[in-house]
C-alpha positions as CSV (number, residue, x, y, z in Angstrom):
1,X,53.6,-18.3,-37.4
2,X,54.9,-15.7,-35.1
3,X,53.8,-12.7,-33.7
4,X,55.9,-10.5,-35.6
5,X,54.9,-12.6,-39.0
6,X,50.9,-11.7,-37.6
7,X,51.9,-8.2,-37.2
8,X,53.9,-7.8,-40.5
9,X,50.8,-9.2,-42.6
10,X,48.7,-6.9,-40.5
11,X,50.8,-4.1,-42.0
12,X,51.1,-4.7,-45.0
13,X,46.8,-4.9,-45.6
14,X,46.4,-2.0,-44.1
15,X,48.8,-0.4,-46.2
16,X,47.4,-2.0,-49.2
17,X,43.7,-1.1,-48.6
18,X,44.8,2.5,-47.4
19,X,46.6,3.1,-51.4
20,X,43.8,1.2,-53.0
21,X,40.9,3.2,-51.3
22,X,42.8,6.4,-51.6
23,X,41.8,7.5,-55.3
24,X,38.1,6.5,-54.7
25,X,37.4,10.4,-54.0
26,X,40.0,12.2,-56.3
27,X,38.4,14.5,-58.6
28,X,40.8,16.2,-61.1
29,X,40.4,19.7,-62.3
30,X,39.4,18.7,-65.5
31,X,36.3,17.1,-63.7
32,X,35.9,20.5,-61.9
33,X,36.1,22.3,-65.2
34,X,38.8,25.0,-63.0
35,X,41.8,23.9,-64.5
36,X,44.9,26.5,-63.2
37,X,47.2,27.6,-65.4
38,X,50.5,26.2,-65.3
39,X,49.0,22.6,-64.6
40,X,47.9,19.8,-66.2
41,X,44.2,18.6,-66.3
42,X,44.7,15.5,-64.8
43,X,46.4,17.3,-61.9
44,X,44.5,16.3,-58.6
45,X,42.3,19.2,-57.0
């Protein structure tokens, strides 16, 4: 494989792992129990 094929693989893990460790610290405002008015619980806080 090339370089650019190395490059593009790198790219596309660390894209990957950056949207799948993402939501392991969302807290909604439901959780909170704060929940603004206008939104829906689930909304991220």
């Amino acid at each position: 494989m090339t370089w650019i094929s190395w490059i593009a693989i790198y790219f596309i893990l660390w894209w990957g792992t950056l949207f799948v460790v993402i939501p392991f610290s969302l807290r909604t405002q439901e959780e909170d129990g704060d929940v603004t008015l206008g939104t829906v619980a689930s909304a991220p806080r």
